[in-house]
C-alpha positions as a printed Julia matrix, in Angstrom:
388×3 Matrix{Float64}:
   0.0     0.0     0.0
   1.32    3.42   -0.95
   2.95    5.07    2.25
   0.34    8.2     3.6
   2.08   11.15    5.39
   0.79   12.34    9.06
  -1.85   15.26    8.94
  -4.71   15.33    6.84
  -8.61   15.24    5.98
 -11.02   13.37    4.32
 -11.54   13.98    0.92
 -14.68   15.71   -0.66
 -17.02   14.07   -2.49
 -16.29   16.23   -5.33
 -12.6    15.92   -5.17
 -13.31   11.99   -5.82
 -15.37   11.94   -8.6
 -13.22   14.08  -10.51
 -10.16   12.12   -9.65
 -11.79    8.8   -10.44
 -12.24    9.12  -13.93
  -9.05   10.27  -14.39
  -7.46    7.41  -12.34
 -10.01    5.27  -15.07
  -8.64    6.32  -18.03
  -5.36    5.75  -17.02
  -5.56    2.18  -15.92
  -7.66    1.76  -19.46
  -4.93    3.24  -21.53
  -2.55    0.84  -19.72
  -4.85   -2.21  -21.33
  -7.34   -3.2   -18.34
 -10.33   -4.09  -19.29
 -12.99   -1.57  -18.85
 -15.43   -3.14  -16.59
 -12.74   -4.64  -14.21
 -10.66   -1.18  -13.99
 -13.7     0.55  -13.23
 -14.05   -1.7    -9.94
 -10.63   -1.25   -9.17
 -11.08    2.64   -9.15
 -14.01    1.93   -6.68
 -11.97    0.27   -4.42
  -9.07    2.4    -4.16
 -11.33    5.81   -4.06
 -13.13    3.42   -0.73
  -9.86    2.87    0.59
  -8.88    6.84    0.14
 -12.1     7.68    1.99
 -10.56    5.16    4.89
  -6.78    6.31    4.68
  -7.14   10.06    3.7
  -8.13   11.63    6.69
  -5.0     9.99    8.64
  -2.81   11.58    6.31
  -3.29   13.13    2.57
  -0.85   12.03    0.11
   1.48   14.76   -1.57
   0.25   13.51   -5.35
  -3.55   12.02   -4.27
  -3.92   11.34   -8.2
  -0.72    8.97   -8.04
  -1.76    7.38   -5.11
  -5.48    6.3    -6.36
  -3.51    4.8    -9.6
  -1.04    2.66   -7.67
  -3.65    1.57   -5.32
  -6.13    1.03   -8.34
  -3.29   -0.63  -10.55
  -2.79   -3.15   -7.63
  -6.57   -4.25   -6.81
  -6.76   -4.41  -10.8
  -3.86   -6.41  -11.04
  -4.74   -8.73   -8.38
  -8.59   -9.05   -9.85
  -6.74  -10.23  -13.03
  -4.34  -12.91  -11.61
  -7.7   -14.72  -10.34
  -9.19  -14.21  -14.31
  -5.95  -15.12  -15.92
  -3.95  -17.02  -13.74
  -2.9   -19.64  -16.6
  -1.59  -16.51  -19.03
   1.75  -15.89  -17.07
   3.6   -13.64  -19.69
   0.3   -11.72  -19.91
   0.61  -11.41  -16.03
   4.59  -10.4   -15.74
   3.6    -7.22  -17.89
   0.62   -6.89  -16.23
   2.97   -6.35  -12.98
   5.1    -3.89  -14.24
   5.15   -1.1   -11.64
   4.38    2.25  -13.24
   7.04    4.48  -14.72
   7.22    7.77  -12.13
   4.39    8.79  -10.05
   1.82    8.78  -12.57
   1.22    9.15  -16.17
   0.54   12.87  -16.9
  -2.02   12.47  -20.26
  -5.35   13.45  -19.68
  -7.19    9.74  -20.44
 -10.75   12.05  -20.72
 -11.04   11.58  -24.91
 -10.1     7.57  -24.93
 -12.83    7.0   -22.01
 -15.35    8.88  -23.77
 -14.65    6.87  -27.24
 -14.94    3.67  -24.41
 -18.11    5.29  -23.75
 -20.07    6.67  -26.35
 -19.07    3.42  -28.43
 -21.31    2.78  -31.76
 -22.43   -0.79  -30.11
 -24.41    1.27  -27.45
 -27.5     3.01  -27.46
 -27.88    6.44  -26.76
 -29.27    6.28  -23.19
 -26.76    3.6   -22.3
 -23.97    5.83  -23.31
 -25.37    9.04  -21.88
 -25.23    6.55  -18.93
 -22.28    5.6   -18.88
 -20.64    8.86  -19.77
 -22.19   10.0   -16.62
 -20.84    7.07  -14.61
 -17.44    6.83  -15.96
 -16.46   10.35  -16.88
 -18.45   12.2   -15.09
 -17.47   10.49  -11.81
 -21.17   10.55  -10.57
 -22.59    7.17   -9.03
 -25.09    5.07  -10.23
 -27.84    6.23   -7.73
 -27.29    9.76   -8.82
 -27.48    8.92  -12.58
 -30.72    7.38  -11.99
 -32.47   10.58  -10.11
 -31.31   12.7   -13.27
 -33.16   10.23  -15.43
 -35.65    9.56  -12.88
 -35.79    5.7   -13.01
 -34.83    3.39  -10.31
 -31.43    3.0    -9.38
 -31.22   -0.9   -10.08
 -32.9    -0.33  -13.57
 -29.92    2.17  -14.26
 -27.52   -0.47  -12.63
 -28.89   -2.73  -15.02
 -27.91   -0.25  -17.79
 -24.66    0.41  -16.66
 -23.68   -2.85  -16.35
 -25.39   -3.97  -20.26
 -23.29   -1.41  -21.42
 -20.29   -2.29  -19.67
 -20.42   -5.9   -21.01
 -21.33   -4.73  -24.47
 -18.01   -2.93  -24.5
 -15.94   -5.65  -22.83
 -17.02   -7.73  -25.97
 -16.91   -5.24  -28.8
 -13.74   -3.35  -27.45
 -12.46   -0.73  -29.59
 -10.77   -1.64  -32.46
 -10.6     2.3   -34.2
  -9.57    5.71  -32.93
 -12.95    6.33  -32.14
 -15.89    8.39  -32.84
 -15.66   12.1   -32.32
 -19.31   12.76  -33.96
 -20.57   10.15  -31.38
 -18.99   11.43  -28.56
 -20.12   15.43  -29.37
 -23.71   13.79  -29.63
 -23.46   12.36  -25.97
 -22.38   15.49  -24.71
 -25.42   17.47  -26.51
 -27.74   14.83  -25.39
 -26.34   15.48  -20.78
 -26.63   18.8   -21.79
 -30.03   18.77  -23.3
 -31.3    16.88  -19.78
 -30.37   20.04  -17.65
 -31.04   19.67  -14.22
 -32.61   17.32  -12.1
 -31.62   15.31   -8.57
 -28.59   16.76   -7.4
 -26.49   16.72  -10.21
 -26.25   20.26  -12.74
 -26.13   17.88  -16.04
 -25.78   20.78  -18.04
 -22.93   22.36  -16.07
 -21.44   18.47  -16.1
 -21.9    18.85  -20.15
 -20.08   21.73  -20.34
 -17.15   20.64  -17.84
 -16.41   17.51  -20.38
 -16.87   19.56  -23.62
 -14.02   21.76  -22.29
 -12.02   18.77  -21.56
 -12.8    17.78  -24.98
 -11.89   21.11  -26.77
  -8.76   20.46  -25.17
  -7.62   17.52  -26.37
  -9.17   18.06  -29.53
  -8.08   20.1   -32.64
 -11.5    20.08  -33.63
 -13.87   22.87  -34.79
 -17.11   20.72  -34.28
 -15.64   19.86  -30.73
 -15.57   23.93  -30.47
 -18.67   24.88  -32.06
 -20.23   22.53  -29.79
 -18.67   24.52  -26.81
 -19.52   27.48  -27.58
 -23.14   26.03  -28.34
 -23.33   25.2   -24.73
 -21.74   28.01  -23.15
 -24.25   30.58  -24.9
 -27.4    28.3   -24.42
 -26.16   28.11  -20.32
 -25.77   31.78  -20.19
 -29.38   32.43  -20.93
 -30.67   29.82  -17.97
 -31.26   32.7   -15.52
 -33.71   34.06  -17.17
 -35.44   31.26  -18.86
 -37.95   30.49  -15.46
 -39.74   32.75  -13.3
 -39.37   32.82   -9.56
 -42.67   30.18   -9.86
 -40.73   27.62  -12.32
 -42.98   28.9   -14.94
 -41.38   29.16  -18.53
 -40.25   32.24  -20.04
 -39.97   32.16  -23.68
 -36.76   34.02  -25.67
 -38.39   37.08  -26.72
 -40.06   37.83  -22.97
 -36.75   36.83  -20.94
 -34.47   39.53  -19.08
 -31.81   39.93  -21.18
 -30.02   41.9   -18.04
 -29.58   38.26  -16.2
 -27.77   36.65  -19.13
 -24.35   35.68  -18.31
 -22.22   38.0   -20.47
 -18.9    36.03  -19.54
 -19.91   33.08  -21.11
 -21.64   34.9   -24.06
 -18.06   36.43  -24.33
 -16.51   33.2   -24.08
 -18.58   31.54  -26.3
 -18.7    33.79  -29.11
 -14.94   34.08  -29.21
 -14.79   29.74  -29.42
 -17.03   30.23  -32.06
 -15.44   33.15  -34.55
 -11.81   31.14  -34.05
 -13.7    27.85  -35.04
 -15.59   29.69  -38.38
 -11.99   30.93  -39.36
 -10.72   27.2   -39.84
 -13.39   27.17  -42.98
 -14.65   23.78  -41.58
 -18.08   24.41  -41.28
 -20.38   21.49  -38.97
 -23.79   21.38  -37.61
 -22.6    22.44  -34.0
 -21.22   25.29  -35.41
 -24.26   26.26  -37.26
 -26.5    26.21  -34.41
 -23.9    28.12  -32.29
 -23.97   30.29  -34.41
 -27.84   30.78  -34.6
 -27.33   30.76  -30.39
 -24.92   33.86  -31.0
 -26.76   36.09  -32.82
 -29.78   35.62  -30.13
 -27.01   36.66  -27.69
 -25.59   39.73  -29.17
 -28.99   41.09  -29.43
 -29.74   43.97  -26.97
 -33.4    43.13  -27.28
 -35.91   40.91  -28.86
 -36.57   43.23  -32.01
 -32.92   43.94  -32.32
 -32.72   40.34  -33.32
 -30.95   39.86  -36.96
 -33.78   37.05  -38.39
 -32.67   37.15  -41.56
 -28.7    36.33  -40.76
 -30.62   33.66  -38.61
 -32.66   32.19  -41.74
 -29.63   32.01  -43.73
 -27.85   30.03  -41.5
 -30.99   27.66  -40.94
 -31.3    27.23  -45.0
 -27.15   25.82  -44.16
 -28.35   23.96  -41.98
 -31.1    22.36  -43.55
 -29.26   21.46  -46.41
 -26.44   19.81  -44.33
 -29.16   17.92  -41.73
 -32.39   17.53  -43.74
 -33.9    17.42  -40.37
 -38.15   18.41  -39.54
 -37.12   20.01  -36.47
 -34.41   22.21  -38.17
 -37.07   22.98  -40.57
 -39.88   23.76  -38.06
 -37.0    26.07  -36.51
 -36.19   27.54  -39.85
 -40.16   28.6   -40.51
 -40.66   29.78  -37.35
 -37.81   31.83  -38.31
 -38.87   33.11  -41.72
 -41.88   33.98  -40.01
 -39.99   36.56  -37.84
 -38.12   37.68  -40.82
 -40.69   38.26  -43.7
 -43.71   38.03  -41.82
 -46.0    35.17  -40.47
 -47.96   34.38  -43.62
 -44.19   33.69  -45.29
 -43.47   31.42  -41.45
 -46.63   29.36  -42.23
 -46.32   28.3   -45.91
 -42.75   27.64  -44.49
 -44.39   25.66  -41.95
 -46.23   23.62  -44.32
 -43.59   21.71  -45.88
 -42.96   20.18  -41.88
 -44.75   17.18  -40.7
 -46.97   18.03  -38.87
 -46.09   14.8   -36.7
 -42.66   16.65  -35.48
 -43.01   17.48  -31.9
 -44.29   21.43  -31.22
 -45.66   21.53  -34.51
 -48.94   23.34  -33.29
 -47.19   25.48  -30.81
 -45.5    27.06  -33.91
 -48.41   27.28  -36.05
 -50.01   28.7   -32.51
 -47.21   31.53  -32.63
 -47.55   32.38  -36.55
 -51.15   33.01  -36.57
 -50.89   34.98  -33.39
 -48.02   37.02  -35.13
 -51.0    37.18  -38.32
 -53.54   38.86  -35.72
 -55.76   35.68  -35.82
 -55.98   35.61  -32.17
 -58.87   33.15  -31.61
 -57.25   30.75  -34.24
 -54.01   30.88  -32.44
 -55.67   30.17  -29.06
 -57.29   27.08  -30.01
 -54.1    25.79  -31.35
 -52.19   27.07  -28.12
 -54.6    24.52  -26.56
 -54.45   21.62  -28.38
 -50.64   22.36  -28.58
 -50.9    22.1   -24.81
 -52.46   19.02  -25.06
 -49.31   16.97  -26.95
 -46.69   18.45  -24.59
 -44.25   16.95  -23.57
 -43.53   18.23  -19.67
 -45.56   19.41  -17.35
 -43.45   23.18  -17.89
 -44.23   23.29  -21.14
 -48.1    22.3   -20.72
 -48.6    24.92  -18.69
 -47.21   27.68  -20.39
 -49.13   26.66  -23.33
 -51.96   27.14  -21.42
 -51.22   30.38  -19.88
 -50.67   31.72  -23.55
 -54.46   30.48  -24.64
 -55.76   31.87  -21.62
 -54.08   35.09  -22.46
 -55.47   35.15  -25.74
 -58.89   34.04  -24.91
 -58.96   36.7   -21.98
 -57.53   39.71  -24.02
């Protein structure tokens, strides 16, 4: 066991699960097998919690390897006691106190691998990376904590038997990322803050202008959050929010990602929509808004995704930019199956003075939410309209 000098304190919980995935993606890049090294990490972050407050190490990071390397090591003597010159590397003690590389980008290829689906990755992003524990996974997903066990662990042996024979998939991994982000907040975990902490790692190890548009996609869509819920948790839409609580330091931030990702002349979707997300943010008010920069850069879009909710986006955009007539013939080229389909059309014929027309459709919009938020602010808008 790694010696412990005199004089310390327990660790915090947060100082663990940020060490832990790092301590993971070094004992993967050494060759241990995902799901053992994981429980290996376990152990020696259980056997910090028991050691630490006797005595801190001076490198903690170095000390949860060793530890980890160990438990792993001994976990795969009992496996593959019969493979001896598999072993004798195995037991190679490390080289220095601990390998310096940042293991994030290999343990998110591990985990956003093309064999899982997309919850199970999210998952295990969450788990792995992230550093949170199963329990609070599940209360950001709200489902049990054994079903999420139960997901963990599929995923776990689904990548024990595909491995990871390529370099990995960047587009997969930026998708993962979009997809925590995209769950914002719930239990006791800031998802969307957690998002943004592993894009950065990302952008870091990453010469990658998709990694970076997706960044700064993040950054300006967090620095509106203040604003985006009343005192009452009732939803505020863009054009009604307070522009004076938006965080300027991460628009700042996140424009500047942005403009020194569009210079590489390597246009992606993240960057598209970042883009879109800047020109909301360097607005001083609603009607200062450029729409017509923003419909350009939703016909790129369009042609580069070919997606119905790009395109609902897109109309509802054209219908701020040459009026709401132009937004609904727009509109009709959507499905009308995509998801807020109604709410738009609600919003255009509002926009074209048919006030009674647009509350009806603010109702029955109300009716296919999704969330309980959304419901209800669908309802407050028919209300208004029927009232006024």
């Amino acid at each position: 066991m790694p010696c412990v000098p005199e004089g310390g304190r327990a660790p915090t919980a947060e100082e663990l699960r940020l060490l832990g995935p790092q301590v993971l993606g070094v004992l993967v890049r050494r060759g241990a097998d995902f799901a053992t090294a994981e429980d290996a990490v376990q152990e020696a972050l259980i056997e910090a919690l028991r050691r630490w407050p006797e005595g801190t190490p001076h490198d903690p990071r170095s000390w949860l390897v060793t530890v980890a390397w160990r438990r792993y090591v001994d976990a795969h003597r009992s496996q593959t006691a019969r493979h001896r010159r598999e072993r004798a590397e195995l037991e190679q003690p490390p080289s220095g106190p601990t390998e310096q590389a940042d293991d994030t980008l290999q343990l998110l290829f591990l985990c956003c691998h093309p064999a899982l689906t997309p919850s199970s990755a999210v998952a295990l992003t969450l788990r792995a990376v992230g550093g949170l524990t199963t329990r609070q996974v599940a209360e950001a997903y709200l489902v049990p904590e054994p079903t999420m066990a139960q997901r963990i662990s599929r995923a776990k042996r689904t990548i024990a038997t595909e491995g990871l024979s390529g370099p990995g998939d960047l587009d997969r991994v930026r998708r993962v990322l979009y997809l925590i982000f995209n769950e914002g907040y719930s239990g006791e975990v800031d998802l969307a803050a957690e998002a943004i902490r592993l894009a950065r790692e990302l952008h870091e190890q990453t010469d990658d202008p998709e990694v970076a548009g997706l960044l700064a996609l993040l950054l300006l869509h967090h620095a509106r959050r203040p604003s985006r819920f009343t005192a009452g948790g009732a939803l505020v839409p863009l054009t009604d929010q307070d522009r004076s609580l938006w965080d300027t330091d991460l628009i700042t931030e996140g424009i500047g990602i942005l403009q020194r990702a569009l210079a590489r002349d390597r246009l992606g979707e993240f960057q598209i929509q970042a883009a879109i997300a800047a020109l909301h943010a360097d607005a001083p008010s609603a009607g200062e808004t450029d729409w017509v920069q923003i419909v350009e850069w939703y016909d790129e879009l369009v042609a580069r995704t070919d997606s119905p909710v790009v395109a609902l986006n897109r109309a509802v955009a054209v219908g701020e930019a040459d009026g709401p007539h132009a937004g609904l013939r727009a509109l009709q080229q959507v499905p009308t199956s995509v998801p807020r389909h109604t709410a738009a059309q609600a919003h255009l014929w509002e926009k074209a003075g048919e006030l009674a027309r647009a509350a009806e459709l603010y109702a029955l919009a109300a009716q296919q939410a999704s969330s309980l938020v959304e419901r209800d602010h669908l309802n407050r808008q028919a209300a208004r309209l029927r009232s006024g």
